[in-house]
Wavefront OBJ file of the C-alpha trace (Angstrom):
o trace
v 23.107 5.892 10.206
v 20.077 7.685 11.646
v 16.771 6.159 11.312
v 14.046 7.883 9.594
v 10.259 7.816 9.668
v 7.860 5.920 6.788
v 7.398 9.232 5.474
v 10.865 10.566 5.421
v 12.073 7.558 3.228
v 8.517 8.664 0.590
v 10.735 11.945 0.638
v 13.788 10.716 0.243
v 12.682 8.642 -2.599
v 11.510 11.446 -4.762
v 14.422 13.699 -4.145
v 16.420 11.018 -5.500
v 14.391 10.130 -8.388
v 14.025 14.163 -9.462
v 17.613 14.235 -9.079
v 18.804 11.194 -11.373
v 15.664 11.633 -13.936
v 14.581 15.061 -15.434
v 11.197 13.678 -16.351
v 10.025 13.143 -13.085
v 7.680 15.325 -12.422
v 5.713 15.903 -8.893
v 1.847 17.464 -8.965
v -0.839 18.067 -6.701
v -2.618 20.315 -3.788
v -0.028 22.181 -1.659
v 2.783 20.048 -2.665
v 4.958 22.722 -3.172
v 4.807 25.760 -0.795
v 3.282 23.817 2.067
v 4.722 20.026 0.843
v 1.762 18.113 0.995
v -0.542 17.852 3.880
v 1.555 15.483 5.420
v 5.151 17.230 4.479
v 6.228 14.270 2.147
v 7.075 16.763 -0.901
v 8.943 19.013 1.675
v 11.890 20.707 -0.083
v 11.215 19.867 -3.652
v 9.654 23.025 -4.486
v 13.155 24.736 -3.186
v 15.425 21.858 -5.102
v 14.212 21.489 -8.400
v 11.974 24.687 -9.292
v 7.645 25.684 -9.515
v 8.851 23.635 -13.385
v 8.996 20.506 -11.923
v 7.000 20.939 -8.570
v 3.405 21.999 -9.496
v 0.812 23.069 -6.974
v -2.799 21.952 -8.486
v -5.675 23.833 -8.024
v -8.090 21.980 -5.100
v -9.476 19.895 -7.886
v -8.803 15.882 -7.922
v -10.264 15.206 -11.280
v -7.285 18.196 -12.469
v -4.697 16.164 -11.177
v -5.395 13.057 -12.329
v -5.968 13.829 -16.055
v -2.954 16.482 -15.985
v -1.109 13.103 -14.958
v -2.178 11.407 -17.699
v -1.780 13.603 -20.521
v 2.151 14.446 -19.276
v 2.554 10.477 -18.600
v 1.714 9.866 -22.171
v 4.184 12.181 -23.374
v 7.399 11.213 -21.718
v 7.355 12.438 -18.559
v 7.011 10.327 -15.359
v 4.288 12.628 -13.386
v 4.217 11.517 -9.408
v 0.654 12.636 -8.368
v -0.297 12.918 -5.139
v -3.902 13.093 -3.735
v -4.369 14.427 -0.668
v -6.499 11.342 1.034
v -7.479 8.364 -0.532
v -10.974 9.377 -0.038
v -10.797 11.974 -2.240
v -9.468 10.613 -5.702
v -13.066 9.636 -6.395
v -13.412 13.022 -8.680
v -10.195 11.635 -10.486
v -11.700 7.911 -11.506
v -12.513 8.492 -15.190
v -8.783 9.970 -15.999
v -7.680 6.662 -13.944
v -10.060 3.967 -14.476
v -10.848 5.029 -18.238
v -7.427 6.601 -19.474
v -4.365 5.790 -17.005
v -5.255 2.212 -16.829
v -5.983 1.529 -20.478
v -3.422 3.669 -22.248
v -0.944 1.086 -23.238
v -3.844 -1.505 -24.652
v -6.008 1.320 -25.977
v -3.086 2.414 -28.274
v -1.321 -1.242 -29.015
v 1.571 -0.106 -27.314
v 2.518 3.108 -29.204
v 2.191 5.603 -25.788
v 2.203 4.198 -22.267
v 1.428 5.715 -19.073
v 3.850 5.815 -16.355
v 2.433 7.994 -13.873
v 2.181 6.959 -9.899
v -0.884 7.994 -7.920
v 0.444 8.578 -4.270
v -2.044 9.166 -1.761
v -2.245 8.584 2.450
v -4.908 6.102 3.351
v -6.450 4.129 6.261
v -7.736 4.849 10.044
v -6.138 5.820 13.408
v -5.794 9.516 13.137
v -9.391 10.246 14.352
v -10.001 12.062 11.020
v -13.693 11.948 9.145
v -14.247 9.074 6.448
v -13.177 10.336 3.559
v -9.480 11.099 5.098
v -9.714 7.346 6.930
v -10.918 4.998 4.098
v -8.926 1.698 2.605
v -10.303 0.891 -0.519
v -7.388 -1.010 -2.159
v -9.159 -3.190 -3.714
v -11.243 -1.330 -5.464
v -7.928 0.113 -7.562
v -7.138 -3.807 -7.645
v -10.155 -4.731 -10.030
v -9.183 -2.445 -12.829
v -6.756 -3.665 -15.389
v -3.965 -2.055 -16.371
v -3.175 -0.567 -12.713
v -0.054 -2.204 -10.589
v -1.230 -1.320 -6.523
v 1.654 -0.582 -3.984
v 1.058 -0.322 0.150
v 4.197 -0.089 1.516
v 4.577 -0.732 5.691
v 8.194 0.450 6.460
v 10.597 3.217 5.416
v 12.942 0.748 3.486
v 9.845 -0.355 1.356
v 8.401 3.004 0.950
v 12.202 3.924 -0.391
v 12.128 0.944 -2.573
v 8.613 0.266 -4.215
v 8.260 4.054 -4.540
v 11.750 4.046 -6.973
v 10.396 1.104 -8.700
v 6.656 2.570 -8.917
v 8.143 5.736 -10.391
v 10.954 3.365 -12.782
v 7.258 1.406 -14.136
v 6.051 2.151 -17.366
v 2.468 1.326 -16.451
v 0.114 3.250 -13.387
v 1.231 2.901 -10.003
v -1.304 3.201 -7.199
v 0.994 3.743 -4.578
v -1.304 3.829 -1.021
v 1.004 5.259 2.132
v -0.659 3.713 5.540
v -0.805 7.481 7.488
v -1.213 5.881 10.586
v 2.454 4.900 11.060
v 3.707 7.955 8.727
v 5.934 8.657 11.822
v 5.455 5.483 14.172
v 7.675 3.063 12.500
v 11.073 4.372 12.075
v 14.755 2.181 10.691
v 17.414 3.124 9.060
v 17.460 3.776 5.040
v 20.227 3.709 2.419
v 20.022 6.156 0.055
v 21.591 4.218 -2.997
v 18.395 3.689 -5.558
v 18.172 0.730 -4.620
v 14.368 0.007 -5.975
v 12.759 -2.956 -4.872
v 10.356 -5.503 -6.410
v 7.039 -4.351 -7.321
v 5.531 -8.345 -7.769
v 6.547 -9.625 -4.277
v 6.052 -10.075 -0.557
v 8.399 -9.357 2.267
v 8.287 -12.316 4.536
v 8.904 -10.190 7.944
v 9.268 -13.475 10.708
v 9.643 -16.716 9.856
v 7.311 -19.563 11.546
v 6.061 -23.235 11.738
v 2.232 -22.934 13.167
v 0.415 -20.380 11.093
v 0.779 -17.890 7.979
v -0.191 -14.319 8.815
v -0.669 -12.160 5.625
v -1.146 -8.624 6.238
v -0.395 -4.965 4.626
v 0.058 -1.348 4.940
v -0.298 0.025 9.198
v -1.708 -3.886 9.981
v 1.591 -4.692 9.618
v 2.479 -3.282 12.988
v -0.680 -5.061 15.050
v 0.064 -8.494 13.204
v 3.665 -8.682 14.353
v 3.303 -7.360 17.930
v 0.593 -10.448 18.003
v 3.304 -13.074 16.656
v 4.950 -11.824 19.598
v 2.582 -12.542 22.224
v 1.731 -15.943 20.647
v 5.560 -16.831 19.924
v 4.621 -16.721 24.532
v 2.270 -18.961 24.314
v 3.539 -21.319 22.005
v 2.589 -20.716 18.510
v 4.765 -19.256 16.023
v 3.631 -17.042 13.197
v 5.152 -16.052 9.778
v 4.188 -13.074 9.309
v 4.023 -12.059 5.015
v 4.209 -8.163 4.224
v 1.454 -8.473 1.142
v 3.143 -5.361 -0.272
v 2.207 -6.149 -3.389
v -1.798 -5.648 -3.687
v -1.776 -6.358 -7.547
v 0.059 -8.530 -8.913
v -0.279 -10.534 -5.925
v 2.753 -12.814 -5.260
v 0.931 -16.058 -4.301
v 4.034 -18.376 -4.904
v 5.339 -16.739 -1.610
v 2.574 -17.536 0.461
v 1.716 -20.927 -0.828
v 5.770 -21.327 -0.125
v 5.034 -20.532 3.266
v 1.329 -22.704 3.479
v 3.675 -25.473 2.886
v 5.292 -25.317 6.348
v 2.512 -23.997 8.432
v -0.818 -25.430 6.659
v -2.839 -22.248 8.336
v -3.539 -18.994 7.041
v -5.065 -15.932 8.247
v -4.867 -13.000 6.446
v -5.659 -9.290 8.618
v -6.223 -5.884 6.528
v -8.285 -2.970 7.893
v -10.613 -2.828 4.485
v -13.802 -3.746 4.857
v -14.376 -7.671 4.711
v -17.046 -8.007 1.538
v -15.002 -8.285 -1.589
v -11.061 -7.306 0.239
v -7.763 -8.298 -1.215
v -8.116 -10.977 1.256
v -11.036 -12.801 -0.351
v -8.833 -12.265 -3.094
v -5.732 -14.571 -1.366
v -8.442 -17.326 0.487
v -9.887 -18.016 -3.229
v -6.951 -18.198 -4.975
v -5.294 -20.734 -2.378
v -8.941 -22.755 -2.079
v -7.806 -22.861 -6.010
v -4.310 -23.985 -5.898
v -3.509 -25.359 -2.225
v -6.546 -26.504 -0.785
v -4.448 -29.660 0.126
v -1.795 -27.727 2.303
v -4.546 -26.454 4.681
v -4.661 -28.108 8.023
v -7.586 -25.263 8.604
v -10.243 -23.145 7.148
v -8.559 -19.941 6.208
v -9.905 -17.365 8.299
v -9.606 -13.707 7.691
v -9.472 -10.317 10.523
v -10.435 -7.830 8.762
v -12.531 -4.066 8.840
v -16.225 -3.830 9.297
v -18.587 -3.584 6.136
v -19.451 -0.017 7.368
v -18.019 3.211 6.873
v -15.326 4.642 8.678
v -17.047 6.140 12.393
v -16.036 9.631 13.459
v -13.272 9.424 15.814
v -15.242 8.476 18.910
v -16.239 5.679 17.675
v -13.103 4.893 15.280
v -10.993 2.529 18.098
v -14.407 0.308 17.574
v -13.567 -0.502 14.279
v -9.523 -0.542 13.929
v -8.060 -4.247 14.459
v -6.172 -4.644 17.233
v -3.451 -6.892 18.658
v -6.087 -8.932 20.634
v -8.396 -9.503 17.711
v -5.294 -11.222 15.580
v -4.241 -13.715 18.629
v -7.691 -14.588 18.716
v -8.449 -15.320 15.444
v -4.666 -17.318 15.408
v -5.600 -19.094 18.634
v -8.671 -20.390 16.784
v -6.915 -21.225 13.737
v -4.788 -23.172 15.564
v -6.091 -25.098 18.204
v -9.480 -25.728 17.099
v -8.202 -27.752 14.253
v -5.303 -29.429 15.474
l 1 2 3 4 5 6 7 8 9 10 11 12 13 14 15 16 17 18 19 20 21 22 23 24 25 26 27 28 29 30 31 32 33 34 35 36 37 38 39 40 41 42 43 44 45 46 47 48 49 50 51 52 53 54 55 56 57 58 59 60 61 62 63 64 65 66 67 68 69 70 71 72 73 74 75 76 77 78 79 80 81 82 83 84 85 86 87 88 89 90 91 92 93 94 95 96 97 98 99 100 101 102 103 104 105 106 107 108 109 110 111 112 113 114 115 116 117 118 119 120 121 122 123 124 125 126 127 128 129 130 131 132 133 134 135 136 137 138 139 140 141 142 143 144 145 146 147 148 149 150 151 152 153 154 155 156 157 158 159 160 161 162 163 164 165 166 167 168 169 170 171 172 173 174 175 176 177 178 179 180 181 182 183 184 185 186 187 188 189 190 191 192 193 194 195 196 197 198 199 200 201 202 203 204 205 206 207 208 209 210 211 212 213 214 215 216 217 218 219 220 221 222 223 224 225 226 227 228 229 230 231 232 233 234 235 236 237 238 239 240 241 242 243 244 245 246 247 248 249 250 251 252 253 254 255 256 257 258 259 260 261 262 263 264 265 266 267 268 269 270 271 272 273 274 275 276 277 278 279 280 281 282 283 284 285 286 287 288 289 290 291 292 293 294 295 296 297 298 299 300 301 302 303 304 305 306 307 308 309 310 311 312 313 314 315 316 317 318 319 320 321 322 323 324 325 326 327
């Protein structure tokens, strides 16, 4: 079987989906003659017709009610927004409508529409095309949030996120688009949309992480599996819900946790996970939890951008510390 890239398996998935559900519906800016900026609607337009395959008008705000309004009448609308940076014109029809469509109405309509868009650093592109602001979609009620980190969980939590009845925010990590490559089964298989991938196992120190991180964090359990110290390494996945029982399961063995996300630090999903285990496992930590995360700034132009983007180094650092200055 041939491996494919992250973004092959996003295609794969929706050819799939269109072909096994008529109400699936794809929408946005160039997703049909040009598929997508990126090429991850490539060959829909040609498969299942300009019916199902709509090219939007440049206009965010367009897309996102247009999802709404055919979510809430039976179709299963997959959006896509060109860069995460951009869906700001788009919040009211998400924030206001998408996420509060099944309480709003008791139940009677529901909304199950997914919100694809590309997000995070690395491809020396300006801020708005660079930003990871996951969290943000993770505050509002009503809204599940997806980040997948390898081409058989892009396959998998994008089936699932288009099988939900509820909002999907499903965020694609651009930067390894076509870095990280494995094989993929192409047998609808969907995968959990309320759980983390544990990706190594390890006795010294949990390492939660998400989306391109993913990459950085294991090539650092590598170098400090060298020295001595073995890391599990937990694919988040899941931004919202967030599957604590997984990592507490894992805090068990290793009493240390460091979590690593490109976000900015000041209110990220991984306050989010050091709270809720200060709440609940405060006993199994050996350590204070420690966190490697983006800078509270705004994405720099590309000069600049290898300044702010984690790397391996930072993550065996920060482990290092974790670990032998509390032994």
């Amino acid at each position: 079987m041939a491996e494919i890239t992250l973004l092959e398996a996003v295609n794969l998935a929706l050819h799939h989906e269109m072909s096994e559900d008529l109400n699936v519906i794809v929408l946005g800016e160039d997703v049909g003659d040009n598929g997508g900026v990126f090429r991850a609607t490539v060959g829909l337009k040609e498969k299942f017709g300009l019916k199902r395959v709509i090219d939007s008008p440049l206009a965010e705000a367009l897309i996102g009610g247009v999802a709404v309004g055919m979510a809430s009448q039976g179709l299963r609308p997959v959006a896509e927004f060109q860069f995460q940076g951009f869906v700001f014109p788009a919040m009211e029809h998400l924030m206001c409508h998408a996420a509060r469509m099944r309480n709003r109405t008791r139940g009677r309509l529901i909304c199950p529409a997914v919100f694809r868009a590309p997000f995070g650093g690395g491809i020396h592109a300006p801020e708005h095309h660079s930003e990871s602001i996951e969290s943000l979609f993770a505050h509002i009620p009503g809204f599940k949030v997806v980040i997948p980190s390898s081409p058989q969980r892009a396959y998998g939590l994008l089936l699932a996120s288009i099988r939900c009845n509820d909002p999907v925010m499903f965020f694609e990590p651009k930067r390894i688009y076509r870095t990280v490559k494995s094989e993929v089964i192409d047998n609808g298989k969907a995968l959990p949309l309320d759980t983390c991938f544990t990706l190594r196992k390890g006795r010294d120190l949990t390492l939660v992480t998400w989306g391109a991180c993913v990459v950085e964090s294991l090539q650092a359990a590598d170098i400090l599996s060298s020295q001595g110290i073995e890391v599990e390494v937990v694919d988040l996945a899941s931004i919202k819900p967030i599957d604590m029982a997984t990592i507490l399961h894992s805090l068990e063995k290793t009493g240390r946790l460091l979590v690593v996300h490109e976000a900015s630090k000041t209110c990220g999903v991984g306050a989010e996970i050091l709270a809720r285990t200060a709440e609940h496992a405060m006993c199994l930590l050996k350590a204070p939890p420690k966190r490697v995360t983006g800078m509270d700034t705004i994405m720099p132009y590309y000069r600049n951008e290898d300044f702010f983007m984690i790397q391996q180094d930072d993550i065996v650092v920060a482990a290092r510390e974790l670990v032998e200055g509390w032994k």
